[in-house]
C-alpha positions, 0 to 999 in steps of 0.5 A, a space after each residue: 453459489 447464490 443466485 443473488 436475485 436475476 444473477 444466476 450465471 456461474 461466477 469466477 472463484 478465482 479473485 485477487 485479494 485486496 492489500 491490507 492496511 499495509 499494502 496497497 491492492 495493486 501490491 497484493 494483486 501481483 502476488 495474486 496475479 495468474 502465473 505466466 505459465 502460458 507461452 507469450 506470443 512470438 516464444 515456441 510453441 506449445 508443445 502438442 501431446 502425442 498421448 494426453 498425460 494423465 493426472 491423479 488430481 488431490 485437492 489438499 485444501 486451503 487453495 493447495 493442489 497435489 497433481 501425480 502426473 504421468 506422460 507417456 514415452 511417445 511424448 518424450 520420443 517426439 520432443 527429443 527428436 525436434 530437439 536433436 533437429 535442431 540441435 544438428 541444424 544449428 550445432 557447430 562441431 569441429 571437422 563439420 560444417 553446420 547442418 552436416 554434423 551426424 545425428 549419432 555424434 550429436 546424441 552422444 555430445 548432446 543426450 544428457 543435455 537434451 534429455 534434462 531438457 526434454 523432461 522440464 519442457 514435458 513438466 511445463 507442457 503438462 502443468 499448462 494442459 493441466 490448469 487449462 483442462 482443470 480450469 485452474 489459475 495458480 498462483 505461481 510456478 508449481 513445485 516439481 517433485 520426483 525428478 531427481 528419482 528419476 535421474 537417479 534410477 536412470 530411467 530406461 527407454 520406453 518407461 514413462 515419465 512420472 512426476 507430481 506437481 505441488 502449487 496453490 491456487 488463487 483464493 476462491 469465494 462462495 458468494 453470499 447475498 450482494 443483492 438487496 443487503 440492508 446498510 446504515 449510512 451515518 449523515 451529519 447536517 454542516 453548521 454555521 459554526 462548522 463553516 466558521 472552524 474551516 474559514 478559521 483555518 483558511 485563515 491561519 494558513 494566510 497568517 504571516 509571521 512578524 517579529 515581537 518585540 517584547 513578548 514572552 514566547 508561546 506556543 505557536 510562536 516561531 523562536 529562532 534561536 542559537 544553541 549549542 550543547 555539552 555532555 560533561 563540558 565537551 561539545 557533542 557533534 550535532 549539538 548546535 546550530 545558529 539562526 534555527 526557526 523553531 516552531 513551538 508546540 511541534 514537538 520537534 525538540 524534547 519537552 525540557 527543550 520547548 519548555 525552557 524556552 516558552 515564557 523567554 523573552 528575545 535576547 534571553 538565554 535560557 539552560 535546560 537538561 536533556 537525558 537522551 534514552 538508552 535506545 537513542 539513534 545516535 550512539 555517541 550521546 545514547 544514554 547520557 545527559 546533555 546541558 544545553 545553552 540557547 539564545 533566543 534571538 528573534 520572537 515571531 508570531 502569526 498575525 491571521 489577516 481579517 475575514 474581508 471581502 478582499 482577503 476572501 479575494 486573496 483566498 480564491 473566492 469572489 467576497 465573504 459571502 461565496 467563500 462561506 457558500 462554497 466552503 460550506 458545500 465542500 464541507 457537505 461534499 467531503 460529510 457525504 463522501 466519508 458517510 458513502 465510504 462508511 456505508 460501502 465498507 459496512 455492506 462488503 463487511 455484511 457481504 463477507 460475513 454470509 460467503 464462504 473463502 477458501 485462502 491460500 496459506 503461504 498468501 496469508 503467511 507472505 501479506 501478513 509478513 508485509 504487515 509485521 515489518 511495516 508496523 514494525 517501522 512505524 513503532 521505531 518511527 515512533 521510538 518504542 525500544 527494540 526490547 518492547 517491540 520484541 515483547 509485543 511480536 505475538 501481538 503484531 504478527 496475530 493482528 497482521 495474519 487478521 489483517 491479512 485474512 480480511 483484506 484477501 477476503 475483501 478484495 476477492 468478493 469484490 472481484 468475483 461480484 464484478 465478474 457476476 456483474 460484468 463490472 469492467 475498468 475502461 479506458 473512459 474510467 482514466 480519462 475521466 481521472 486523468 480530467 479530475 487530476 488536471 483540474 485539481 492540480 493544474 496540470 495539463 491533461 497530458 501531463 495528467 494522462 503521462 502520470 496516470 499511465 505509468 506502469 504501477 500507477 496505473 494498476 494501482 488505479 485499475 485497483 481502485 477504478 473497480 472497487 468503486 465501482 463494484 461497491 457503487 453496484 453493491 448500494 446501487 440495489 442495497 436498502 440504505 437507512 441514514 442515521 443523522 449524527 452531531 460532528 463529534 458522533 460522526 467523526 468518532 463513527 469514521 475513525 470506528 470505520 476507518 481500515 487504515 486505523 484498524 490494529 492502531 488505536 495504542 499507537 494513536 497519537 503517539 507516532 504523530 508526537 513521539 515520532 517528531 520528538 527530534 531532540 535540538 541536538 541532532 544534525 539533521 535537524 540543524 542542517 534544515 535551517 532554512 526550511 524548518 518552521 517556515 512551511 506555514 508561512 503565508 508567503 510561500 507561493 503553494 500554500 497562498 495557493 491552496 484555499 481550501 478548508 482544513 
């Protein structure tokens, strides 16, 4: 391996891989997690070898081990004999009491039993004397071949027990240079006008709806309105509501539904035609054309409170003047986070490209599985046809099994980097979040604490504890040049980088509309009366709470 300047020291190969954009990391790292072969403290002991078994080790390549093992008879003599022990100890046979049953009558009752026993417990010994003595970690229990010749060939007494054991290991990397790497670091300056877009949204946040009167309908305007739809004249179920609030521009509805409205003035009545796909969820209108009829009752519009020193007040902030401070030095903060975030994931992705990994297959084959199905989900979320989602299954299972190699590779560098570097999560790394989550959220620090320390959360955390502070170690020595961008070159320069938008530039946008395409007629839209179109309302107690710039 590399020495990587002063760190000549021997590093673990045996990582966990990071989740793909799928996954989380703590899903993968149980995937990856060392199989609990060993015996758990308080359980029997393990088993002492009269005679050492002997391995015939193959490496198959590709993480995958083929191990011929052969345990010698005195073993099986030894454990059978404790095994009888005990047996007749606790054993209760009919015409005995406990612990006086003849030892004969035990082995004629109990031999088949106990010699199925005896070999599964030599298989287990010999598969944790080997992973000790090979320094192995195994991903998971090993695959146990030749048995079953051995019960069909009834062994004779004094053969010696053969078997070969099947299984992976965790992926394994030869570390390139980590040390010294040469990054660039995109930076953009925070301008007046951007300070001035962020306190435009705080703004509109605060914004009240209040009715109007005469005004013809926009996007942005709340409409609430009654509507009832008929397919061929008859009614439909689902197909009507009364005083629903609809927000325009949202795209909840179908486009002929937004369209008749925008332009209608309160107390009209507008018509409009609806053809619900062949492929639609409901399968009572799939296919068919829908006349719809809706009342616009009421008309709302936001009304965005003026920029003054008492609505700065309102939004958490002592005048005009700290709330442009603040926002600004946020806005600062958020810029030099995503263009740290930018620069790490540029030195793991240079870091990867001069190290050599070894990946187990079937780990490849069961992440990039994960992938598929979710990705899967988001296009019927999305409402692409079963027929395209089949056509485009090559695609979707070549970019997962990419998706599923990069992510393994990042996570594995990262850990045997903080093994070189003697990187640990600490118990101070969740106090310290557990304070931050306090003050971000308002908890108490028990409460924080309480949710941190829950089982899956916590790993999840540990996962990201030590990948921060692994990449903070990787700049911590890495040449680091800033290219100073405008806003528009540095978004496009954290959408570029960003992973969770890796393999999803098609779909861009398109979940985000056609997935929220839910047609006026479906029941679960109007059952949510009260609900819809009133989560941007200034009134409502968390969001007059949250100041904070979009």
């Amino acid at each position: 391996m590399t020495d990587n300047e002063s760190n000549d020291t021997n590093q673990n190969t045996d990582a966990e891989p990071e989740a793909p954009a799928a996954q989380t990391s703590t899903e993968v790292a149980a995937e990856t997690a060392p199989a609990e072969t060993a015996v758990e403290e308080g359980e029997e002991k393990e088993f002492e070898f009269v005679e050492d078994p002997v391995f015939d080790v193959e490496y198959k390549g590709d993480c995958t081990y083929e191990v011929k093992v052969t345990v010698s008879p005195p073993n099986e003599v030894k454990l059978s004999e404790d095994l009888f022990e005990e047996l007749r100890k606790d054993a209760e046979v009919p015409g005995f009491r406990r612990g006086r049953v003849p030892r004969k009558l035990i082995e004629r009752k109990f031999g088949k039993a106990v010699r199925g026993d005896v070999e599964l417990k030599l298989v287990n010994a010999a598969f944790q004397r080997l992973i000790k003595d090979k320094t192995l970690s195994p991903l998971g229990p090993p695959d146990v071949e030749g048995l079953e010749k051995e019960r069909e060939a009834e062994r004779k007494p004094g053969e010696p027990l053969a078997f070969t054991l099947k299984f992976e290991v965790r992926p394994r990397v030869e570390l390139g240079k980590y040390r010294g790497i040469e990054v660039e670091r995109p930076v953009f300056k925070v301008e007046d006008k951007d300070i001035d877009e962020a306190i435009a949204n705080i703004r509109s946040r605060f914004g009240v709806y209040e009715t109007v009167e005469n005004g013809e309908a926009r996007d942005g305007d709340q409409a609430v309105i009654d509507f009832k739809g008929a397919i061929a004249g008859e009614e439909f179920p689902g197909g009507a509501a009364n005083d629903y609030p609809y927000i325009l521009g949202t795209k909840r509805f179908f486009p002929e539904f937004e369209q008749a409205l925008l332009g209608a003035k309160p107390g009209q009545t507008v018509q409009c035609e609806v053809h619900f796909p062949d492929d639609y969820s409901a399968p009572h209108v799939r296919g068919k054309k829908a006349d719809f009829e809706i009342h616009l009752k009421e008309l709302k519009r936001r009304n965005v409170p003026e920029l003054t020193d008492e609505f700065a007040k309102q939004a958490g902030y002592q005048s005009v003047d700290d709330m442009r401070g603040k926002v600004g030095e946020r806005l600062r903060e958020t810029a030099s986070n995503e263009g740290n975030s930018i620069a790490e994931e540029r030195a793991l992705k240079t870091i990867i490209e001069s190290s050599t990994f070894e990946i187990p297959k079937s780990l490849i084959e069961k992440i990039a599985h994960g992938g598929v199905s979710e990705r899967v989900q988001e296009l019927v979320r999305a409402r692409v046809s079963a027929a395209e989602i089949e056509e485009r299954m090559p695609e979707l299972q070549a970019t997962a099994q990419q998706n599923a190699v990069n992510s393994i590779k990042s996570w594995t560098a990262l850990q045997e980097i903080a093994e070189a570097e003697g990187i640990e999560v600490t118990d101070e790394d969740f106090e310290h979040e557990a304070q931050a989550i306090s003050q971000r959220s308002g908890a108490t620090l028990e409460a924080a604490a309480q949710y941190m320390g829950e089982e899956e959360r916590r790993d999840r955390y540990a996962m990201r504890f030590l990948q921060a502070k692994t990449l903070r170690a990787v700049m911590g020595h890495a040449t680091i040049t800033d290219k100073e961008l405008t806003p528009e070159e540095f978004k496009k320069e954290v959408e570029a980088d960003s992973s969770k938008e890796a393999g999803k530039a098609e779909e861009a946008g398109k979940a985000e509309e056609a997935g929220k395409a839910e047609e006026a007629g479906k029941a679960e839209e109007a059952g949510k009366a009260e609900e819809a179109g009133k989560a941007e309302e200034a009134g409502k107690a968390e969001e007059a709470g949250k100041a904070e710039e979009a």
